[in-house]
C-alpha positions as CSV (number, residue, x, y, z in Angstrom):
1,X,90.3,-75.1,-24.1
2,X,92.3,-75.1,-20.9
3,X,93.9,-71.7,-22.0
4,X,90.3,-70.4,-22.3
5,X,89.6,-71.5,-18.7
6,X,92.6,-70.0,-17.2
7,X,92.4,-66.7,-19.0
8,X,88.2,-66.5,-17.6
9,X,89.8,-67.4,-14.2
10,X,92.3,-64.4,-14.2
11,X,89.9,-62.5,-15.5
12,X,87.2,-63.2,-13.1
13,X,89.7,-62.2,-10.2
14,X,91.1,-59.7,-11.5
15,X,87.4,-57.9,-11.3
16,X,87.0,-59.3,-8.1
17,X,89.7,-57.8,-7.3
18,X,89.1,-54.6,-8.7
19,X,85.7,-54.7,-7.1
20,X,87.4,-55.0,-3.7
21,X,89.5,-52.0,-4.3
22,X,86.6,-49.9,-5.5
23,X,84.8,-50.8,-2.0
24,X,87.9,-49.7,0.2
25,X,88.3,-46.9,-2.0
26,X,84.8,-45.8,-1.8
27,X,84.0,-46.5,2.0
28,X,87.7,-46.5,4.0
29,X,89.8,-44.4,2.0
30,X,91.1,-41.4,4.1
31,X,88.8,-37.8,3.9
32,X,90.2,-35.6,1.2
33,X,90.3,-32.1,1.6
34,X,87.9,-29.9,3.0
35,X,86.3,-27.5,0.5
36,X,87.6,-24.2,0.0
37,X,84.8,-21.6,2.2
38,X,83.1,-20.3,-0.7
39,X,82.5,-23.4,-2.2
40,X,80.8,-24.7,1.1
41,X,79.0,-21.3,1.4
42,X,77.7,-22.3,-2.5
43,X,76.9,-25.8,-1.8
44,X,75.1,-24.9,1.6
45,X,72.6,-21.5,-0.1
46,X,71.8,-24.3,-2.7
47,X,69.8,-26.6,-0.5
48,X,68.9,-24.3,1.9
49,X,69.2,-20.5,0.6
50,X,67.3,-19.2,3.8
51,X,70.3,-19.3,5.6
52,X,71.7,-16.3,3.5
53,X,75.0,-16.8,4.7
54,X,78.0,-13.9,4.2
55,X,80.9,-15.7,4.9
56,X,82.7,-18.7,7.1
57,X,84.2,-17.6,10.3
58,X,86.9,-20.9,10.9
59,X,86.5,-24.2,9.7
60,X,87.6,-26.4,12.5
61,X,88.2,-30.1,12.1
62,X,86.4,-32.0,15.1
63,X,87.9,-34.9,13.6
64,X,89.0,-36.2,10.2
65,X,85.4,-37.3,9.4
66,X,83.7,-34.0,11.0
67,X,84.4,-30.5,10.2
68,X,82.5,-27.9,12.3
69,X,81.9,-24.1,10.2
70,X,80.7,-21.4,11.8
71,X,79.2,-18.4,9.5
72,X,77.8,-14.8,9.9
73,X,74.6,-14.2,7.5
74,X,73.6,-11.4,5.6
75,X,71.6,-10.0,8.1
76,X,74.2,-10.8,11.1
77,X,73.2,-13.7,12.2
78,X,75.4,-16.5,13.9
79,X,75.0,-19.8,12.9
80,X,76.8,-23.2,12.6
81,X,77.1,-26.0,9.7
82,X,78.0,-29.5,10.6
83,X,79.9,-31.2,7.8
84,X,80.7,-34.9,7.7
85,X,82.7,-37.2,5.5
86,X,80.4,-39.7,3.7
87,X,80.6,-41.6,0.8
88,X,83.6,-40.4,-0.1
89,X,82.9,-36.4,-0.3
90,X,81.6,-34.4,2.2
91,X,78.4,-33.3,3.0
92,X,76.8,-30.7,5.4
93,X,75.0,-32.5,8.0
94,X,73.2,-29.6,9.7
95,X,72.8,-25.6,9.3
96,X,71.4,-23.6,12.2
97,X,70.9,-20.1,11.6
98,X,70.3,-19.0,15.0
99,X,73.1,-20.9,16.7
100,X,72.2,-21.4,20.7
101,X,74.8,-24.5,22.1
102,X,73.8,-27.8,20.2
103,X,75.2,-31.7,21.2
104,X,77.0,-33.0,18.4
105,X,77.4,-36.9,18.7
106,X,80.5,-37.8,16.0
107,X,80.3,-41.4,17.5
108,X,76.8,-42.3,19.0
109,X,77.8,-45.3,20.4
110,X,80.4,-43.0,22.1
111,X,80.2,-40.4,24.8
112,X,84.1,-39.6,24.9
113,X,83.1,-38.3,21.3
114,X,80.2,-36.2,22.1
115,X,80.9,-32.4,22.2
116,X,78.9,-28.8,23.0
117,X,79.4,-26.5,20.0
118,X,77.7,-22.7,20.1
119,X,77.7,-19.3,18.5
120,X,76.2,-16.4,20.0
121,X,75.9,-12.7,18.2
122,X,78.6,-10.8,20.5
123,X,76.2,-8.1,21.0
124,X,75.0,-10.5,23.4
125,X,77.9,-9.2,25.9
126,X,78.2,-13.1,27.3
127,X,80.6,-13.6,30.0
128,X,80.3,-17.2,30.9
129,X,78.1,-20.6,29.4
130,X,77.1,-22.6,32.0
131,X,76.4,-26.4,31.0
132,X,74.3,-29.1,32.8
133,X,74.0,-32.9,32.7
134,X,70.8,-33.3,34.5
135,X,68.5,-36.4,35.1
136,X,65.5,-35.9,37.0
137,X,64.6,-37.8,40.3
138,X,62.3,-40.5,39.5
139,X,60.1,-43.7,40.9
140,X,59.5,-47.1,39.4
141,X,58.4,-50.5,40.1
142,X,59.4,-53.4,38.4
143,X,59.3,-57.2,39.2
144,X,56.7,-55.9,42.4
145,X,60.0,-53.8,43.4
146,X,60.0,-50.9,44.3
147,X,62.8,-48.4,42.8
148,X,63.8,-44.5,43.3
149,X,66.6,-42.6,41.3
150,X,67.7,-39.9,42.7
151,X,68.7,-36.2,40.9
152,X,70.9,-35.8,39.4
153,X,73.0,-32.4,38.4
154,X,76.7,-31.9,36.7
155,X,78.0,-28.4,35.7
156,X,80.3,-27.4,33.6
157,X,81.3,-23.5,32.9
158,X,83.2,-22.1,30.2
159,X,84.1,-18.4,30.2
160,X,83.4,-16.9,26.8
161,X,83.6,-13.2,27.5
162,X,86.2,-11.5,25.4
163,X,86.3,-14.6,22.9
164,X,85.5,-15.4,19.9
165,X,81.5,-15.9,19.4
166,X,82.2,-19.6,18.7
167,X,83.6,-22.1,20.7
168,X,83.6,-26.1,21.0
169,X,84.3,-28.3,24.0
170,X,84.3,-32.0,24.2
171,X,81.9,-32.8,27.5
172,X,83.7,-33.7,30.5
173,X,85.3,-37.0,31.6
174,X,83.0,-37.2,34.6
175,X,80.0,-36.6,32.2
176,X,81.1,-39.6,29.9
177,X,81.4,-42.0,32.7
178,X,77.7,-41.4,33.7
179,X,76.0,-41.4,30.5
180,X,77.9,-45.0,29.5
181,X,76.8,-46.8,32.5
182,X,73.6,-44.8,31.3
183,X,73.5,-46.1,28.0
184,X,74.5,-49.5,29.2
185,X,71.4,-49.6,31.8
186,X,68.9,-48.5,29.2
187,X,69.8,-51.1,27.4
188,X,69.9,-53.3,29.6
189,X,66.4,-52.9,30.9
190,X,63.9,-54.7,29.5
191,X,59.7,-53.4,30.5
192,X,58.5,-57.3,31.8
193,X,55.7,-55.6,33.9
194,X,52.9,-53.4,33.4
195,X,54.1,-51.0,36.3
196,X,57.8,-50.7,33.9
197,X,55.5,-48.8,31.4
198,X,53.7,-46.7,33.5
199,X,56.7,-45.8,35.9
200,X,59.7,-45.5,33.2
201,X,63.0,-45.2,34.0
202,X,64.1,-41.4,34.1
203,X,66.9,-40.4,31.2
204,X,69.8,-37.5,31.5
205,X,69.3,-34.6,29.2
206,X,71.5,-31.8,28.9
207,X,70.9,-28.2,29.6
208,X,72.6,-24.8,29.4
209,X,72.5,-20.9,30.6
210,X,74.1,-18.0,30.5
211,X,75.9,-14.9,32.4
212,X,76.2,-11.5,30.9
213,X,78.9,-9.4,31.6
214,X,77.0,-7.4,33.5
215,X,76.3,-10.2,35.7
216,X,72.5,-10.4,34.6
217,X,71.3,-14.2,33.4
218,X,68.7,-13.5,31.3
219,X,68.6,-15.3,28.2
220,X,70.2,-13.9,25.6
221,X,68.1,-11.5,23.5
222,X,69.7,-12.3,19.8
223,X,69.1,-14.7,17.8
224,X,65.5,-13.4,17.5
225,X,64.2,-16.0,15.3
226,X,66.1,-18.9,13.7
227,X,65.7,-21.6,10.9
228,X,67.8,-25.0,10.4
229,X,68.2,-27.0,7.8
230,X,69.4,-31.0,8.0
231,X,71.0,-33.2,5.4
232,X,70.4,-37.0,5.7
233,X,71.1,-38.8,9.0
234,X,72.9,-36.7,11.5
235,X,73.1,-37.0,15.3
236,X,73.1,-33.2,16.5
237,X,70.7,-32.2,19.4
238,X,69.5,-28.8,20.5
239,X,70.5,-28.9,24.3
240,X,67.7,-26.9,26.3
241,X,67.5,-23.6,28.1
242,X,67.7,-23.8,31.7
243,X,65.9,-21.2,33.9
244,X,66.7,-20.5,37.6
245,X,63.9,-23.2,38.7
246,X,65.4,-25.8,36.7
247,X,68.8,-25.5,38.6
248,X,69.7,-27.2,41.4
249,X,71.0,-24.5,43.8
């Protein structure tokens, strides 16, 4: 009997055990390899075959967990997949045909993670992308106080003439340090007045234009029209076109 007892005892840890390992294995074990580019270009035209996608310009590892792809289509487009590690395989978070500069938040919880990825067509003839963190001035009253925030405007420019049509850039350090003390104030701040939900506090957004080589700054005539596609939770955002009267000069 006490044989019995001991040999259900080692049994039941050892599938406790094996349990355990299954976990790990399953949710901490290290990315394996990326797939090879036609075998992403496959998996991608299955669940979203509008993208008619040629071929795979680079894949580019933003981290181990997040592997940026940029493609050409069929009809010479340029466009970007977002591919993450999940569950043990990865999976294309986001396809954008028409590729204008996106926000791409690996870590929420983590501005230093946070990067500006694009693709233009080169017929574009782009010389520089110009990048803004930009809050707008605002006024609120809260607690019978009386508050104003000032604007707000941070540039960044990167010179893409001559380049590649793709390109990546984590956002500056200067930018990281204001949207954490952000982040930490928004959640900070609790609406205990009516006034708070009339008068909100103001949030940062990002922004973006463009120089042509011919030192025009209109914005750029190709993509035409564009179609993305996402695949379950994903933090990518479409950063907004800036016009002259949105700058701060």
């Amino acid at each position: 009997m006490g044989n019995k007892k001991s040999m259900l005892l080692l049994g039941g840890l050892g599938l406790t055990l094996l349990v355990i390992l299954a976990g790990y294995w399953f949710y901490f074990a290290p990315p394996g390899g990326f797939p090879g580019k036609q075998q992403a270009i496959n998996e991608m035209m299955k669940e979203f075959p509008e993208a008619d996608i040629e071929l795979i310009q680079d894949i580019i590892f933003i981290d181990s967990k997040h592997v940026l792809a940029p493609f050409i289509t069929k009809n010479e487009g340029y466009g970007l997949s977002f591919w993450e590690w999940r569950k043990h395989k990865w999976e294309f978070a986001r396809i954008d045909t028409g590729a204008t500069p996106q926000l791409w938040k690996t870590d929420p919880k983590d501005p230093g993670s946070y990067y500006i990825i694009w693709n233009f067509h080169p017929d574009n003839q782009l010389a520089n992308l110009n990048f803004y963190l930009k809050k707008d001035g605002n006024f609120s009253i809260s607690d019978g106080k009386h508050h104003y925030f000032p604007k707000v405007q941070m540039e960044l420019e990167i010179e893409v003439g001559g380049k590649s049509s793709y390109g990546f850039t984590k956002i500056p350090d200067e930018w990281i340090e204001f949207i954490t003390v952000e982040n930490q104030l928004t959640a900070s701040s609790m609406p205990n007045s009516i006034f708070s939900d009339f008068f909100p506090p103001e949030q940062y957004y990002l922004g973006w234009s463009s120089v042509n080589k011919d030192g025009s700054d209109e914005y750029p005539p190709l993509p035409g029209n564009s179609h993305g596609f996402g695949s379950g939770e994903s933090h990518i955002e479409h950063i907004r076109y800036l016009d002259k009267r949105e700058i701060y000069q």
